[in-house]
One Martini backbone bead per residue (centre of mass of N, CA, C, O) as a GRO file, in nm:
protein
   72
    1UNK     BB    1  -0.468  -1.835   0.129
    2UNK     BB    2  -0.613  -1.813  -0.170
    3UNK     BB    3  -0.518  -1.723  -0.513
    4UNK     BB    4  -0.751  -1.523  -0.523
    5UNK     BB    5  -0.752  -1.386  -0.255
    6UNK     BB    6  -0.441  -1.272  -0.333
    7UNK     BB    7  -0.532  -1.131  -0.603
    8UNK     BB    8  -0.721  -0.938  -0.434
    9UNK     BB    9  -0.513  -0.807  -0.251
   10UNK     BB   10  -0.320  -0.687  -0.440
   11UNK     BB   11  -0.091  -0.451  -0.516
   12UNK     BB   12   0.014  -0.321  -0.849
   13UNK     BB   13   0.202  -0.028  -0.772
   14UNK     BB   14   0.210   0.298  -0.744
   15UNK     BB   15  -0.090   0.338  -0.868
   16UNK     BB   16  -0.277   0.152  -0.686
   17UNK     BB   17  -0.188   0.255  -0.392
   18UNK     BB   18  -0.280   0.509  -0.442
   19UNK     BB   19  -0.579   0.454  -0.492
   20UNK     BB   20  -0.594   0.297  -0.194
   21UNK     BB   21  -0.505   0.520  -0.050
   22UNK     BB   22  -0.590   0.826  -0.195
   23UNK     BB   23  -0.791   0.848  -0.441
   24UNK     BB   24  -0.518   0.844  -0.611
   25UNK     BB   25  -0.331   0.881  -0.944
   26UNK     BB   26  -0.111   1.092  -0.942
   27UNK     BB   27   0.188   1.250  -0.963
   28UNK     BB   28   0.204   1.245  -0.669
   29UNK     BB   29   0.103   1.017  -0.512
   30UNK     BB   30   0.334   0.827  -0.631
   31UNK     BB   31   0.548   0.971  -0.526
   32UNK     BB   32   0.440   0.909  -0.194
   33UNK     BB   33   0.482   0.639  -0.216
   34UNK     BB   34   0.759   0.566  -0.252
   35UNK     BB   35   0.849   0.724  -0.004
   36UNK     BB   36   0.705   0.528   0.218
   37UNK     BB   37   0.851   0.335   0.121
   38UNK     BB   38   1.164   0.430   0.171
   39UNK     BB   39   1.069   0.466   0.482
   40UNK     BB   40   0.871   0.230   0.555
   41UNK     BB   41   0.555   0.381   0.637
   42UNK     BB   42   0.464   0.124   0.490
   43UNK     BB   43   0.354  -0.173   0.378
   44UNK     BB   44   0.631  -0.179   0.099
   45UNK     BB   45   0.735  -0.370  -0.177
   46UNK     BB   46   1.002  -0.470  -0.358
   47UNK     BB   47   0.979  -0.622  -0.696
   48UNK     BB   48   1.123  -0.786  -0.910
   49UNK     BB   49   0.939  -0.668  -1.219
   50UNK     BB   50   0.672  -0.519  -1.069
   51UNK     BB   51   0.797  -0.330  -0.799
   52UNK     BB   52   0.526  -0.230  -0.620
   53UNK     BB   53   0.403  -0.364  -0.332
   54UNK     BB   54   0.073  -0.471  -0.180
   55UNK     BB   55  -0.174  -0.505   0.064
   56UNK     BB   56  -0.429  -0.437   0.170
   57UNK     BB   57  -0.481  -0.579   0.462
   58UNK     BB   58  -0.185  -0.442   0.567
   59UNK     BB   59  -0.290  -0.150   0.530
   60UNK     BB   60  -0.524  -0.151   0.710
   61UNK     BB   61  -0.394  -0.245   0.968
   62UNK     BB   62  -0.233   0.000   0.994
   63UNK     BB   63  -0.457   0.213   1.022
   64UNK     BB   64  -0.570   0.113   1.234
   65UNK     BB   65  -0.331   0.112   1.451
   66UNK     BB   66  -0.341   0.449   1.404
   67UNK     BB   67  -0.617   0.480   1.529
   68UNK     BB   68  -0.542   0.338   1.814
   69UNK     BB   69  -0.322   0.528   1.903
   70UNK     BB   70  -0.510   0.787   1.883
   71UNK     BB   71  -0.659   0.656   2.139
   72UNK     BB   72  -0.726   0.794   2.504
   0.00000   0.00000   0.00000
């Protein structure tokens, strides 16, 4: 993946999460993104210096995999 790719697929911080994640970034989603990462439930990561990190794509990847596991 080429550096340019990886900036455009990274998200910094709870606020950027929660919007890509909730469609809002409010203080509850906020706090909820914190909350999944703290539990390990979603894939993201903190990062000393920058907070909160997570990848787009891996963000989906996810929700695909949590998709197809609720197909009977």
């Amino acid at each position: 993946m080429s550096t340019a790719n990886l900036s455009e697929d990274l998200l910094v911080g709870a606020s950027e999460i929660a919007q890509f994640v909730f469609a809002n970034d409010d203080k509850s989603s906020r706090r909820r993104v914190y909350h999944l990462a703290e539990k390990k439930v979603l894939p993201i990561h903190r990062q000393p210096g920058l907070g909160l990190i997570a990848r787009k794509s891996a963000l989906q990847a996810h929700f695909t995999q949590l998709d197809k596991s609720y197909i009977v």
